[in-house]
N, C-alpha and C positions, 0 to 999 in steps of 0.2 A: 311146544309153546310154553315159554316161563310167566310166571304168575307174581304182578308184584302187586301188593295192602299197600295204598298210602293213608296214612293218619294223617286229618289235617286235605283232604283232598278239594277241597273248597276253600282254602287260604290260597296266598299269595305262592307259595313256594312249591306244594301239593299237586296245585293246577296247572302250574308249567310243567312240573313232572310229570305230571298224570298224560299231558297232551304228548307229550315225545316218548314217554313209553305206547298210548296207543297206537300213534304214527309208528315207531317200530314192530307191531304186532304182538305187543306181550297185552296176555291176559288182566286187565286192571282193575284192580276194588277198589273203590277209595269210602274211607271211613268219615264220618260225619253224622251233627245231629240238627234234625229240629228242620226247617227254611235252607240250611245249606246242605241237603241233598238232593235238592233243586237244583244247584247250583255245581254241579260237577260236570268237567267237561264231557260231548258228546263222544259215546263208548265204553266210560267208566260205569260198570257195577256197581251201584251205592251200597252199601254196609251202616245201618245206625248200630252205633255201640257209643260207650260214656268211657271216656278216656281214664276216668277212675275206677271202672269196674273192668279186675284185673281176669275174669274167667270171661267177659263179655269181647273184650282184647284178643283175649285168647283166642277164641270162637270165630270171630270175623279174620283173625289171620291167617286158620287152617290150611295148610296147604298151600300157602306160598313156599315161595322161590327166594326171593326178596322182599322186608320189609322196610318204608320210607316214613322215617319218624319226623314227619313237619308240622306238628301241633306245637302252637306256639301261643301262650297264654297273654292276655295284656300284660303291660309293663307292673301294674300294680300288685299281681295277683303272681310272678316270678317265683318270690318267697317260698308259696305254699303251694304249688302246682308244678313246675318245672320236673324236681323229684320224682314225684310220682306219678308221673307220666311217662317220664322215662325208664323206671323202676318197670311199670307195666309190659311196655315193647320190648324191654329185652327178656322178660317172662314169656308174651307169645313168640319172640325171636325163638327160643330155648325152645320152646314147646314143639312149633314148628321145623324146627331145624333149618331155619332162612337167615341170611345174611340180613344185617340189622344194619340202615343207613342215617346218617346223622346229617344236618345241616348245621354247620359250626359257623360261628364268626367271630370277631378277632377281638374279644371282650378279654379272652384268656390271656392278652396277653400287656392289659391294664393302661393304664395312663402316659408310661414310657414306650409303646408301640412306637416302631420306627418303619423304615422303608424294607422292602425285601424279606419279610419276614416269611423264615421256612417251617417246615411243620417239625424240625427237632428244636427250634427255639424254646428256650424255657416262659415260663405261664406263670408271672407275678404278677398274676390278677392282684389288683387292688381296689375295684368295687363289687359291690354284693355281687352285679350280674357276671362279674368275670367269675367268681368264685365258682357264681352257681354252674356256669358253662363250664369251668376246668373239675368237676365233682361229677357231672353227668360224664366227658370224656373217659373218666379215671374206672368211672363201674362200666362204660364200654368193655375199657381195655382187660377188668379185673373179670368181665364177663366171658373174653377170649381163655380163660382156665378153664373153663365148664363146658367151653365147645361153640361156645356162639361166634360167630362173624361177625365185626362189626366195623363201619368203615364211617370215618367223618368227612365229609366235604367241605371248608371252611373258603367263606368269601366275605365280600366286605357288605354295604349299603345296599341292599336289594332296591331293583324297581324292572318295571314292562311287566306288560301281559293285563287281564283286564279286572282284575282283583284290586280293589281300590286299599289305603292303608298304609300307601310309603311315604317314607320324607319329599319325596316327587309329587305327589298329590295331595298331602296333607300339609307343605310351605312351601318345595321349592318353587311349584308350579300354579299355586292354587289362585293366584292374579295373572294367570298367563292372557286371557280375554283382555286384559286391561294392560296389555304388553311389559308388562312386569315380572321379573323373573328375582326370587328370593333368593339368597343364599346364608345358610347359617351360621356360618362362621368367617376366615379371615380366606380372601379370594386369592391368596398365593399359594397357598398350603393344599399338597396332594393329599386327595380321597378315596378310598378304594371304594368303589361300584360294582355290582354283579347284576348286567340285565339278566331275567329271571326265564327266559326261554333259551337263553345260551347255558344259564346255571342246570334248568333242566336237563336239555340236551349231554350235558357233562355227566349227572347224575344216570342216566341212561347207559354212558359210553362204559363209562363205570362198572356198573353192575354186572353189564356183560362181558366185561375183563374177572370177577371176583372168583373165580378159578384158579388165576395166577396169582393172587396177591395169599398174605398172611391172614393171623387171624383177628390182627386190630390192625388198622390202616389207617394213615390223613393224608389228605391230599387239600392244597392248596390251591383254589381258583384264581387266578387274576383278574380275570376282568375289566376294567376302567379305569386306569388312577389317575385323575387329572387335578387339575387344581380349580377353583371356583372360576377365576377367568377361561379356563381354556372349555367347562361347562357352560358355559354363560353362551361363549362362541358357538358351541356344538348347538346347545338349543337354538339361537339365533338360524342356525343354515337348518334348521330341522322345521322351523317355522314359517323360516322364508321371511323372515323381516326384524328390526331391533329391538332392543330388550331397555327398559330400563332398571338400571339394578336397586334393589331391595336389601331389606338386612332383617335379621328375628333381635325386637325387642327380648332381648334374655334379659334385663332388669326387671322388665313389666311380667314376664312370665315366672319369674321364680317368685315374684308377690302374690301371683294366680297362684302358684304352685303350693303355696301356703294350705288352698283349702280345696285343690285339682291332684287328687292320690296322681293318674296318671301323669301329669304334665311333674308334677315334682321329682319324678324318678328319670321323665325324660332328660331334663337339666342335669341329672349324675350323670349323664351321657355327652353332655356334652363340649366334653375334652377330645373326640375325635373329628370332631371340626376346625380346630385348632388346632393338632400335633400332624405332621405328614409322615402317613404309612401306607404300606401295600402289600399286599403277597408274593410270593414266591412260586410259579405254576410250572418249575421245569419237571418238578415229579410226575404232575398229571399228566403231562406231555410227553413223558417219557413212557405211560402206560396206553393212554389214549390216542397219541398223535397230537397234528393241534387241535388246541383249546378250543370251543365253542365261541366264536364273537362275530358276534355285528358291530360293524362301525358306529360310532357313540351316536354321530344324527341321525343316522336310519334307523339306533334304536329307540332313540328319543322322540322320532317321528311317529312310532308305532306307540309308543308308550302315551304318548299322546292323543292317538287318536283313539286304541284302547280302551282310554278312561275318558274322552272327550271332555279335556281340559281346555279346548281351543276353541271350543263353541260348536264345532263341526266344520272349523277353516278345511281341515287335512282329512 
């Protein structure tokens, strides 16, 4: 039986992994502190350690198989955390001698992100957070010299599952009771999505291929790419009834953003509401078979009821 650490096992991304690696019978720790190792799905092993304490890292990932790097700091705090935290997991990676997995997203590849983007595309990041994502990637790859395994998963806009904290429950849906459905930017322009129990499932399929693969790997998830109206649609059939559509005062929030550290960093962000891109998943597919996917309503059905954004309609 293989044994994977997820860091981060109580976040949005952790949790879906942690549920599909226990459904396939792999041994699961997941790491966590404080109130959120309450909160780890049923079957995971909790593990407290401090994602900065680099022998504590160490300790809780003895003897894995596979380690799953999904600690993921608020937007504010990027800067001074991202670094060393990742610096830490590929030290218990090393130590261990486990394959080190990454969740990437498509920051790396900056403001000019287009459609179909594959994992040899070049990465001319052009905001801090692209930089900081193409600099974490770079000590993966520079860590496959020393012997670590390290493999990036990259998708777009996370959401599902019942971890609250995405653009899905924090605007796009968060007037869904009031039949109003948000959208952040311009409703023609495709967005890449990754519901977060098919991203794990992926992450899973994965792992158990990392025998075949190299010693730095990316692999591109697909996922969703629709455009605001064709989401608009999907949640409508997911609800079972009409939306009225909504927009994000982005004038009113970059004047909040002023003296809201978070929200100011979220507005750098948000030129991918505005440019249409997507991924490229015939790599994965070509290791995996097919991709992981629910149909966009059924998962927005679930993501909904998930987080009981509908009142308890669904």
């Amino acid at each position: 039986m293989s044994t994977i650490v997820i860091a981060g096992a109580a976040g949005r991304i952790g949790f879906n992994a942690a549920r599909a690696f226990v459904a396939a019978g792999w041994t699961v720790r997941g790491i966590a502190r404080g109130e959120k190792l309450k909160r780890l799905p049923q079957g995971v092993e909790p593990v407290e350690a401090d994602a900065f304490d680099r022998q504590a890292v160490t300790d809780a990932c003895a003897g894995a198989d596979v380690i799953l790097h999904a600690l993921n700091p608020t937007y504010d705090k990027w800067a001074t955390h991202v670094v060393p935290m990742a610096e830490n997991m590929l030290a218990a990676a090393k130590a261990a001698d486990a394959t080190l997995m990454l969740p990437g997203n498509v920051y790396n590849f900056g403001t000019g992100i287009g459609m179909d983007i594959s994992e040899d595309a070049s990465m001319p990041a052009d905001t801090e957070k692209g930089r900081l994502r193409v600099d974490i990637e770079e000590r993966f790859r520079a860590a496959a010299a020393e012997g670590v395994q390290t493999i990036v998963l990259r998708a777009g806009d996370f959401f599902g599952g019942p971890v609250d904290g995405s653009w899905l429950d924090l605007v796009i849906a968060k007037d869904l009771r009031r039949n109003r459905l948000v959208w952040p930017g311009r409703r023609d322009v495709p967005h890449a999505f990754a519901y977060l129990p098919d991203f794990g499932a992926a992450f899973l399929a994965v792992a158990e291929k990392r025998g075949e693969l190299g010693r730095f790997e990316r692999f591109h998830f697909t996922g969703h790419t629709v455009t605001g109206a064709q989401f608009h649609a999907a949640m409508e059939a997911a609800v079972g009834r009409s939306l009225k559509p909504g927009s994000v005062p982005w004038p009113l929030l970059r004047i909040a953003g002023l003296f809201n550290p978070i929200l100011r960093e979220v507005i750098k962000m948000r030129y991918l509401w505005d440019v249409p891109h997507s991924l490229d998943g015939s790599k994965l597919a070509a290791l995996i078979g097919t991709e992981p996917h629910t149909p966009l309503d059924e998962a927005l059905r679930q993501a909904v009821a998930d987080l009981k954004l509908d009142g308890g309609r669904h």
